[in-house]
C-alpha positions in Angstrom: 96.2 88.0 102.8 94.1 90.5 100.7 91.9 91.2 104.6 95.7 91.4 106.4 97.0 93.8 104.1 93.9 96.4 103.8 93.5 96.3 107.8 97.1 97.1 108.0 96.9 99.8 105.3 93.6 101.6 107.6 94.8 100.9 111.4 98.2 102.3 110.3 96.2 105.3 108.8 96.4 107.3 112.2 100.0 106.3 112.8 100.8 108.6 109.7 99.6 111.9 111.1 101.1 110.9 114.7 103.3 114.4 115.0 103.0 117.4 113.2 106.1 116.3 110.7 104.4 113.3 109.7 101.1 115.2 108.9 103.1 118.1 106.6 105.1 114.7 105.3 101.8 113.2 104.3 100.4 116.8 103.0 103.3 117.5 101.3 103.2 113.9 99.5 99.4 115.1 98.2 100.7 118.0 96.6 103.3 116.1 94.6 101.2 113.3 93.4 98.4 116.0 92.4 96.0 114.4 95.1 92.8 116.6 96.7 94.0 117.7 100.2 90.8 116.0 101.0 92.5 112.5 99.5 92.5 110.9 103.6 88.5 111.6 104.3 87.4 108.8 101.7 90.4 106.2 102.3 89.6 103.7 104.5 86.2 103.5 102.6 88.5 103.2 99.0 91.0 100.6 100.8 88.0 98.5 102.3 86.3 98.4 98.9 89.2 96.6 97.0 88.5 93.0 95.7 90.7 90.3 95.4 89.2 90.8 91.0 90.7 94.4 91.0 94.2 93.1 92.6 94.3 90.7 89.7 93.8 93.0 87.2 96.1 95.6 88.6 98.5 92.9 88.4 98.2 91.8 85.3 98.2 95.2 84.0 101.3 96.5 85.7 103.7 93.4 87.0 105.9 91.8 84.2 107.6 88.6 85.7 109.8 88.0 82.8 111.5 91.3 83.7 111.3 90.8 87.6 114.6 90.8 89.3 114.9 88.4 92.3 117.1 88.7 95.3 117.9 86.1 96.9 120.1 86.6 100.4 121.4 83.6 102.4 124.2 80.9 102.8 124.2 79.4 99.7 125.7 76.5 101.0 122.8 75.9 103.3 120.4 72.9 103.0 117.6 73.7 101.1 114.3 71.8 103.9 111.0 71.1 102.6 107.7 70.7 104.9 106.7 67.0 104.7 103.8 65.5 107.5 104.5 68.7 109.9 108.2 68.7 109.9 111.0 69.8 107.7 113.2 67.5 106.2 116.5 68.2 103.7 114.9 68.5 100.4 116.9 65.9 98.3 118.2 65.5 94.3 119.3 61.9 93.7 119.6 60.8 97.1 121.4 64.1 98.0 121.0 67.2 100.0 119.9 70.2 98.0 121.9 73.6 98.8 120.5 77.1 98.6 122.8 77.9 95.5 121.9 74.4 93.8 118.4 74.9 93.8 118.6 78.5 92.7 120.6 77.7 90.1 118.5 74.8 88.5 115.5 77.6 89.3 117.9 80.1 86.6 118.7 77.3 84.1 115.0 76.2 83.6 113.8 79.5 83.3 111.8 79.8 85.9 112.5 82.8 87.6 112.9 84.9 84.2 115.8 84.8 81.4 119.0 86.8 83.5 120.3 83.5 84.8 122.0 83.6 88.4 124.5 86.2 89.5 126.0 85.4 93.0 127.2 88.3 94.5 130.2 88.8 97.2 128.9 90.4 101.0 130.5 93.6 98.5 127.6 93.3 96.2 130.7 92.4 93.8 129.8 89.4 91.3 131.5 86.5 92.2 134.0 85.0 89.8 
C-alpha cells in the first residue's frame, strides 16, 4: 500500500501543473503554507524516501481513534457477506443473517469503533427517530 500510494503521489506530480491555473493553484498553495517556491524540485526524492517506521510514527502522533468519526453509507438492511474458501457467504449470528445496521450496531455497543454509539441518519442527513 505504502509503494501504491507514494507512486501515485509522484506520477500525479505533473498532472498538477497540467495548465497554467493549476500551476498558479499549486504556487499560490506554497505561499500560504509558508513553503520555498522551490518546495516541487526536492519532492519526489522526499515522497520516495518515506518508510513504512515514519508512517507509524506520524500516526501515532497525529490520529486519535477514540475521537474518529465513522461514516458508514449503505442499506442497512442489507446482508452483511464474509469471504470464506474464495466465495462470500451471509455472515451469520445464531443461525441468522447479519444486516448492515446489526452489525454496526453491536460494532457501537462494544466499543469498538469509539464511545459516540450509532446515529442513523435519514437520505436528509436528519437522525432517524
Amino acid at each position: 500500500e505504502l509503494t501504491r500510494e507514494k507512486q501515485g503521489a509522484i506520477l500525479g506530480l505533473p498532472g498538477q501543473f497540467a495548465t497554467g491555473q493549476a500551476a498558479l493553484g499549486q504556487y499560490r498553495r506554497l505561499v500560504y503554507f509558508g513553503l520555498p517556491l522551490d518546495y516541487y524540485s526536492s519532492y519526489v526524492a522526499k515522497v520516495g524516501a518515506v518508510n513504512a517506521a515514519q508512517i507509524t510514527a506520524a500516526a501515532k502522533k497525529h490520529l486519535k481513534p477514540g475521537q474518529a468519526v465513522w461514516l458508514v453509507v449503505g442499506d442497512g438492511n442489507a446482508e452483511m457477506k464474509v469471504r470464506t474458501d474464495g466465495k462470500d457467504v451471509a455472515l451469520l449470528k445464531d443461525g441468522k443473517p447479519v444486516t448492515l445496521r446489526a452489525a454496526l450496531s453491536d460494532l457501537a455497543t462494544r466499543g469498538d469503533v469509539g464511545t459516540g454509539g450509532l446515529v442513523e441518519l435519514d437520505t436528509d442527513g436528519r437522525p432517524k427517530s
